[in-house]
MINUDREN-211936 format. One line per field, with one value per residue: z, x negated, y negated of N, C-alpha, C in turn; residue in one letter. Coordinates in steps of 0.1 Angstrom, whole numbers, plus 5000, padded with zeros to 4 digits. Atoms other than C-alpha are relative to their C-alpha. Layout:
BEGIN
nZ [Z  ...] $
nX [X  ...] $
nY [Y  ...] $
caZ [Z  ...] $
caX [X  ...] $
caY [Y  ...] $
cZ [Z  ...] $
cX [X  ...] $
cY [Y  ...] $
residuo [A  ...] $
//
This chain:
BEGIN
nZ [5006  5013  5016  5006  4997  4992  5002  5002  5000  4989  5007  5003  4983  4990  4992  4989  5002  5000  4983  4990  5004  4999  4985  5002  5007  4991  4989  5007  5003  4990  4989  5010  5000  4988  5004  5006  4993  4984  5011  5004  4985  5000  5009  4996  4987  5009  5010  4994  4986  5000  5008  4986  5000  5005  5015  4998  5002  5016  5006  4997  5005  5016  5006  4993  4997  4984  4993  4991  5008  5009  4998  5012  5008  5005  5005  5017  5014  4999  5012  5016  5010  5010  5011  5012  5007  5007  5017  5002  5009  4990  4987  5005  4999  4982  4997  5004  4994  4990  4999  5005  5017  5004  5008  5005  5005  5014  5007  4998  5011  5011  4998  5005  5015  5002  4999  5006  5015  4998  5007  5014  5003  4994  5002  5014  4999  4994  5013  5006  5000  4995  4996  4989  4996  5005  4986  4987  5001  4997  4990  4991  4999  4992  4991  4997  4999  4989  4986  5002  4994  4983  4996  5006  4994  5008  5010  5004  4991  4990  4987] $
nX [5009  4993  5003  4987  4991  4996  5002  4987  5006  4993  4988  4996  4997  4990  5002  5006  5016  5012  5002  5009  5015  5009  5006  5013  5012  5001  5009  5014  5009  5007  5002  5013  5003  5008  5017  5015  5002  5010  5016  5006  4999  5014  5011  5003  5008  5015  5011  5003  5009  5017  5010  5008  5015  5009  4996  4998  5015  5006  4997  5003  5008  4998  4984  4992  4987  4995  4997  4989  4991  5002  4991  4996  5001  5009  5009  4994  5003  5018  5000  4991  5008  5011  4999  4996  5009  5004  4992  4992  4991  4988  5004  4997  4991  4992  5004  4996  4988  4999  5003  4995  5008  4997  5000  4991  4997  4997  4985  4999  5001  4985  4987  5009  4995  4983  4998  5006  4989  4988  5000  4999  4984  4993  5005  4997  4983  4999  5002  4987  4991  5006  5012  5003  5000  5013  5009  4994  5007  5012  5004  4997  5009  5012  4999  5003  5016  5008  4999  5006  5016  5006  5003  5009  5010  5010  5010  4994  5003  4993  5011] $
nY [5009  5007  5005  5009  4992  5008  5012  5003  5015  5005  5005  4984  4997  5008  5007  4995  4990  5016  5008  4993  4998  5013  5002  4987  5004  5014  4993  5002  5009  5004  4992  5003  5016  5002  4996  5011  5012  4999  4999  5008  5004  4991  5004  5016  5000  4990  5012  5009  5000  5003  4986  5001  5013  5000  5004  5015  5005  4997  5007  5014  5000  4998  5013  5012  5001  5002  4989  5000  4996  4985  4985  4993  5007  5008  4989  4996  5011  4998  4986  5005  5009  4993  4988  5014  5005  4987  4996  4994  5006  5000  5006  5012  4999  5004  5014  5009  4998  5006  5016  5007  5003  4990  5005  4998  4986  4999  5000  5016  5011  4997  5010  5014  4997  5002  5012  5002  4993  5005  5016  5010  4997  5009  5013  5002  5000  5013  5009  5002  5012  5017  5006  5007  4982  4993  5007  4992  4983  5005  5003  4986  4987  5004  5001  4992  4997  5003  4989  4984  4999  5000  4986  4989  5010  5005  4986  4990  4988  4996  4998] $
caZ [2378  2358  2320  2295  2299  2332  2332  2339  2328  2361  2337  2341  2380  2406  2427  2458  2439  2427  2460  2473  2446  2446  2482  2483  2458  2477  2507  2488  2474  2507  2526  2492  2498  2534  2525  2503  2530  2558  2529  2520  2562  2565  2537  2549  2581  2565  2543  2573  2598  2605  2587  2608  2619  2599  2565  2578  2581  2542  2531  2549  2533  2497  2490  2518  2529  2568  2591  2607  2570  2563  2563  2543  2521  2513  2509  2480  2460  2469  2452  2423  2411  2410  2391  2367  2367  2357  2326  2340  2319  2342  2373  2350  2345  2380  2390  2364  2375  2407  2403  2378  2341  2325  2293  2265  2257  2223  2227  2240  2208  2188  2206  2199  2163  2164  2177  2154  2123  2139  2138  2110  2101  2119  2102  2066  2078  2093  2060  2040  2060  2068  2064  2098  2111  2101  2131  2157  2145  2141  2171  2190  2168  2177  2211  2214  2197  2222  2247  2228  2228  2264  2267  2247  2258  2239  2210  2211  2233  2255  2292] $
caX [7362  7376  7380  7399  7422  7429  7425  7459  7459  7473  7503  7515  7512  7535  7537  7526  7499  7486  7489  7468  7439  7432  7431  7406  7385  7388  7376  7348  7338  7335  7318  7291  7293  7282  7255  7238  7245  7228  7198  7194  7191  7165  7144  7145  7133  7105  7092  7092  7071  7035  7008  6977  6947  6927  6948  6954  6919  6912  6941  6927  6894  6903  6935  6934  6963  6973  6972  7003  7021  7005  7036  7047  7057  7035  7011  7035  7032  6994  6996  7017  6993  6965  6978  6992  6956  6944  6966  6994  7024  7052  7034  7037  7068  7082  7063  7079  7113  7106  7093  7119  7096  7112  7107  7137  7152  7157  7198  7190  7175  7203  7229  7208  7210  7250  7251  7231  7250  7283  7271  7264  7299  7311  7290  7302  7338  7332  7317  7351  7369  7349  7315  7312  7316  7276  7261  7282  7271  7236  7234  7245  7220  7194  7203  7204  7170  7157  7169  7156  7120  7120  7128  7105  7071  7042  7028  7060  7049  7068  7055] $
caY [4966  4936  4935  4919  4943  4935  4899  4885  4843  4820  4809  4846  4847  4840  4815  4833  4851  4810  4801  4830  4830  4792  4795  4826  4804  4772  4791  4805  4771  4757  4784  4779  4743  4746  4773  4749  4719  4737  4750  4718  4704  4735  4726  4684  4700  4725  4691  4668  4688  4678  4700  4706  4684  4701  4694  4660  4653  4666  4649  4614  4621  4629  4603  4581  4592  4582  4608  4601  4602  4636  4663  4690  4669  4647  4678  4691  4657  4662  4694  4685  4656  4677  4705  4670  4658  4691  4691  4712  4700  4707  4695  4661  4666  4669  4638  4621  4633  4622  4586  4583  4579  4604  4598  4594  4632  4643  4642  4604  4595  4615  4596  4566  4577  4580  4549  4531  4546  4535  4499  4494  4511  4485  4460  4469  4471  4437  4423  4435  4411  4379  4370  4357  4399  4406  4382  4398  4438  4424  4413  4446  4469  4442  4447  4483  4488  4468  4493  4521  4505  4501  4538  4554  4551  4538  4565  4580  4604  4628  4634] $
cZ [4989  4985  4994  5001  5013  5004  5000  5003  5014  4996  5003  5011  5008  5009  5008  4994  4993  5012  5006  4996  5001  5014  5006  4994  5008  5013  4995  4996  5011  5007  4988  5001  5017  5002  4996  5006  5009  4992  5001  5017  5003  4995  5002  5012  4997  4995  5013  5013  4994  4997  5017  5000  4989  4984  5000  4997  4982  4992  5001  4986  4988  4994  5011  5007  5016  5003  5006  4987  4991  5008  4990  4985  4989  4995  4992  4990  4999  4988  4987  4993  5001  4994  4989  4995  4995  4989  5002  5000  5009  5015  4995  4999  5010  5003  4992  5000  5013  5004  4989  4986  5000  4983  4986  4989  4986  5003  5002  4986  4988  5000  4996  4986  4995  4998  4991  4984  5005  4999  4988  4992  4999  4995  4983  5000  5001  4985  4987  5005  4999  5000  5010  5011  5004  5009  5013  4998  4999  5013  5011  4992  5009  5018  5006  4991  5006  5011  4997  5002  5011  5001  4996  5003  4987  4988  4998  5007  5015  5014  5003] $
cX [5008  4995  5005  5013  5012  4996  5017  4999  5008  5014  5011  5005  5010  4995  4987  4981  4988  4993  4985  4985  4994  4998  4989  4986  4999  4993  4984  4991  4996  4994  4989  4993  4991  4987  4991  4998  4989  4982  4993  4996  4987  4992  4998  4993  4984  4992  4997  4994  4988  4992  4987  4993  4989  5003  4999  4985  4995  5006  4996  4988  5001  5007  4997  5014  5002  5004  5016  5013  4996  5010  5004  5001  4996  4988  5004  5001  4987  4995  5003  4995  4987  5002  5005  4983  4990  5006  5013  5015  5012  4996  5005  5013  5013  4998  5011  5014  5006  4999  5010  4998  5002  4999  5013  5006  5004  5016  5003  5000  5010  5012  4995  5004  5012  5002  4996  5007  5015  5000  4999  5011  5008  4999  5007  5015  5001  4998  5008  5002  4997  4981  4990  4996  4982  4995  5005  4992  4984  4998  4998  4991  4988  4996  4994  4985  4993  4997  4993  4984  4993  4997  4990  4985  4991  4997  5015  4999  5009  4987  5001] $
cY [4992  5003  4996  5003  4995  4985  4993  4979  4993  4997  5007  5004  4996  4991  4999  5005  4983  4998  5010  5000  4986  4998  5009  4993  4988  5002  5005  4991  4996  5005  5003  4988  5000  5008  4993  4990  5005  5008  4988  4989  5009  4996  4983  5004  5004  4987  4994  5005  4997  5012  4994  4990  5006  4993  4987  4991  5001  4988  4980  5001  4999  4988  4996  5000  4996  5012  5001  4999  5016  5009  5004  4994  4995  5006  5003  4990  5002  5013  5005  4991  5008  5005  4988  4994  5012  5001  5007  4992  4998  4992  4985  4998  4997  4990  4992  4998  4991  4985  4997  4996  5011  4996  5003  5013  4998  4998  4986  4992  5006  4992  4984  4995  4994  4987  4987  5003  4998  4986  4997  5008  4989  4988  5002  5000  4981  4984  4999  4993  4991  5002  5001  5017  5004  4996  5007  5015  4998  5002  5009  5010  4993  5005  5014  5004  4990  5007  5010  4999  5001  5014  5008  4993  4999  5016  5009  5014  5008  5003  5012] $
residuo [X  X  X  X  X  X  X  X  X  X  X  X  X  X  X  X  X  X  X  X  X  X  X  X  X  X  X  X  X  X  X  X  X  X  X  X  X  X  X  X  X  X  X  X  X  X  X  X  X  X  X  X  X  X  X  X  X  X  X  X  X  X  X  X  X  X  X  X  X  X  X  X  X  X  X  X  X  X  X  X  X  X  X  X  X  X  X  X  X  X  X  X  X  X  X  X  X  X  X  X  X  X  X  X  X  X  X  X  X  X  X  X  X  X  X  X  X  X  X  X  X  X  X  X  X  X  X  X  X  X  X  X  X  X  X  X  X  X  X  X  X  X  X  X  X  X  X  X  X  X  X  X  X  X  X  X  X  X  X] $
//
């Protein structure tokens, strides 16, 4: 059983014994890489068969959805906006993963922050040398809190 003890660093190793463990792991990564290739080939198949006539039919009825785009699928987004319009948090969440409205994470608006406190670094550096410095760093916070308002949605509110 390894422990620090035995733990010997690669710097330490020979040659042969590099050669042999990055090739052991190299093999392993790929022979992990192809597990999760042919997972992820399974599970594209699993989503993209046809559910039955009977689901097909509920799902027409309920959502509108076209029989002929009812599969797996399209049943798990089905299933994921109700438990969202029921209130459940995470169901919202994934959706909003998925379509992409995610809304702007706390280390976004920290870096935001940084950012924001480096201009105007920039801007009082700028107004030691010249005047003329203050319309340029302006113009770049203006800029980036424009971006920020895009991101963040209305209320301030996380999804």
């Amino acid at each position: 059983m390894a422990n620090e003890q035995n733990l010997i660093p690669m710097s330490e190793r020979t040659k042969s014994e590099q050669r042999k463990l990055t090739s052991k792991g190299g093999k392993a990564s790929g022979a992990a890489r192809r597990r999760k290739k042919t997972m992820k080939q399974a599970m594209n198949l699993l989503l993209s068969m046809p559910v039955s006539d009977e689901t097909k039919n509920k799902l027409e009825k309920q959502f509108s959805i076209d029989p002929e785009d009812a599969d797996n699928q399209m049943l798990l987004m089905v299933a994921a906006m109700q438990k969202a319009m029921s209130g459940n948090i995470e169901a919202m969440k994934f959706i909003a993963s998925i379509t992409g409205n995610i809304a702007m994470t706390e280390a976004e608006r920290e870096k935001t922050k940084i950012e924001k406190k480096r201009l105007k670094l920039e801007e009082q550096q700028a107004n030691k040398e010249n005047d003329t410095g203050e319309d340029v760093v302006q113009s770049k916070m203006d800029a980036i809190t424009g971006i920020v308002d895009q991101m963040q949605p209305l209320g301030d509110e996380e999804v």
